[in-house]
N, C-alpha and C positions, 0 to 999 in steps of 0.2 A: 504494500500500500504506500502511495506517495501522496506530497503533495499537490492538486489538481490546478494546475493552471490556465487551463482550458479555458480560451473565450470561444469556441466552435457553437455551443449551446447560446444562443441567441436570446438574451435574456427580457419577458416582458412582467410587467406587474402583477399580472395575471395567474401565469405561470408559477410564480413564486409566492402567490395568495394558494393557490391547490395543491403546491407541495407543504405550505406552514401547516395547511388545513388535512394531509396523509399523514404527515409527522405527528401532531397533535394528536391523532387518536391512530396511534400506531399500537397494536396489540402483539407482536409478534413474541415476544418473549414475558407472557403475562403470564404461563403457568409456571414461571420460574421466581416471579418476585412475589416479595413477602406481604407486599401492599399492591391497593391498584394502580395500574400502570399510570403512571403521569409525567410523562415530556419535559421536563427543565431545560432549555436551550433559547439561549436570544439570536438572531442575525436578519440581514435583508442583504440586498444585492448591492447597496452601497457603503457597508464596511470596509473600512480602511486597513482594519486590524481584527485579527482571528484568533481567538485565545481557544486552543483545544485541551481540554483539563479529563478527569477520569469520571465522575459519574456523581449527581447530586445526594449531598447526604441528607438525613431524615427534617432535618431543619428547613433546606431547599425544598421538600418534598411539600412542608407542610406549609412552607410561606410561599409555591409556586413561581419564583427567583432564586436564580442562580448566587452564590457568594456573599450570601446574606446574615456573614459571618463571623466570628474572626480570624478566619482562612482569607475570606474577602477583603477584610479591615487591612490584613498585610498584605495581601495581592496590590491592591489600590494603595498602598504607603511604595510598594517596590515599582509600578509605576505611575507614580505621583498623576495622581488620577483623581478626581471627587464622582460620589455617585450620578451627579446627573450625566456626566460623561460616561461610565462606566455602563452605565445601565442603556445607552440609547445605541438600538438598534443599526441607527443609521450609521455608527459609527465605529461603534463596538461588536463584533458577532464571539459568544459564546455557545460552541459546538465540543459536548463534553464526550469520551469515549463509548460511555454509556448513559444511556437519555434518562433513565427512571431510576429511582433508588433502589439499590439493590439486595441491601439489607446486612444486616451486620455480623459480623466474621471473628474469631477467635482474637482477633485483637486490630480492632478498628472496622471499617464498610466491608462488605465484601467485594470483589474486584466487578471492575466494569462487567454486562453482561455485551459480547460480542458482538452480538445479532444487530446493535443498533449501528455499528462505523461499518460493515459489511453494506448494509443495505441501505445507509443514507446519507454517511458521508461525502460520496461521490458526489450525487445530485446538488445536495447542499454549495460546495462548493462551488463546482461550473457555475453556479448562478453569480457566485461572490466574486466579480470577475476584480473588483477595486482594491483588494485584498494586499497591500504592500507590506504584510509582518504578520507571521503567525509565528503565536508563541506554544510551544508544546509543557503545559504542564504535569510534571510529575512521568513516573517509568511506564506508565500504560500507554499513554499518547506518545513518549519516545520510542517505546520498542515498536509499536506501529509505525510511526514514519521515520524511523532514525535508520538507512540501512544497517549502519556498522554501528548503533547502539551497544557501548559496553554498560555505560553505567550512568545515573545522572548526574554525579561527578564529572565525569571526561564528557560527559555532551556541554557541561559549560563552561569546563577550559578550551575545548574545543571553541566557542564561541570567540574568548577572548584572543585568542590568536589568527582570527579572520572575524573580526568585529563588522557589522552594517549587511553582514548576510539577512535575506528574506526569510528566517527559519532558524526560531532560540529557541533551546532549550535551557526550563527554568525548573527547579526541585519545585514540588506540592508546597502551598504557602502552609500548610497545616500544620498548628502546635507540635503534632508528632514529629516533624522535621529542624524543633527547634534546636539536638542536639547537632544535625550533620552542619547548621548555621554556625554554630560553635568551633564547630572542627575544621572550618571552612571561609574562615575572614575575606579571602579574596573576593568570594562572592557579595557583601558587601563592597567593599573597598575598591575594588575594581570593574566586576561583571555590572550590578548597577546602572553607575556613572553612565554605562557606555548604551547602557540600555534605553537611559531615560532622555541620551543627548538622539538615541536614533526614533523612540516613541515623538519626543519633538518636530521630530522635522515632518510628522505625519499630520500634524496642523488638526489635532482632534479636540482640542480646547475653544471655548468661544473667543 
């Protein structure tokens, strides 16, 4: 799986109201989750910026918003962001691995369920043709599009050594990642900086 760059798909408003409208009541993996199925994902066809993360948790489930958090609160501190940006559509597209919540696991969610980036990521995307920066967070979203994904350590040193690429990988903003933050200062100190000088030049503020 890559990322789709594809303008071939001729995109009209239309088009992109009847796939929001298949996605939304998409059933396909409903006798797998622990609740009813419900879609968490923002985007339209003129975001700028693609944030593809792992799959909403019970919170998202229950407030129908993505990053409603404080997963979200650090996400939006790392790119110096406020919510009314973050949250608009036209600006922002939030496309998580897995669309519904998936329920919870020996120690934290349980992992994205598959079924949703197989059959809807693609489409999603072609439409997004505006798309100059999509950030992959967390190892679910890297191991799918990271060919050579080792780990998400080296996918963000890898950044910093070909910085202004269209395609960062960033750790999961979540509590539970606050030790590898620790063990990890360059990602502050240096990955950042470099992140929020290229979020900039994408003019997504008023």
């Amino acid at each position: 799986m890559t990322i789709n760059k594809s303008s071939d798909l001729i995109d009209t408003s239309e088009n992109s109201i009847q796939l929001n409208q298949q996605v939304s009541q998409c059933q396909i993996c409903r006798a797998q989750l622990p609740l009813e199925p419900r879609p968490i994902l923002q985007w339209s066809d003129k975001a700028k910026l693609l944030i593809i993360g792992q799959a909403p948790g019970l919170r998202a489930h229950d407030k129908r918003r993505p990053f409603d958090d404080p997963s979200g609160d650090r996400l939006r501190h790392w790119l110096n962001m406020d919510k009314t940006v973050f949250y608009d559509p036209q600006r922002v597209a939030i496309i998580p691995m897995g669309f519904c919540y998936p329920g919870k696991g020996k120690s934290g969610d349980q992992p994205p369920r598959p079924e949703c980036a197989r059959r809807w990521h693609q489409p999603l995307q072609q439409r997004m043709t505006d798309v100059k920066l999509t950030i992959l967070l967390g190892q679910y979203a890297q191991k799918a599009y990271l060919p050579d994904f080792q780990s998400v350590t080296q996918s963000g040193l890898a950044y910093l050594k070909q910085p202004q690429q269209e395609v960062l990988a960033l750790p999961h903003p979540s509590p539970r990642n606050n030790l590898w933050l620790k063990r990890n200062p360059w990602f502050d100190a240096e990955l950042l900086p470099l992140l929020k000088q290229q979020l900039s030049k994408l003019t997504l503020s008023d």
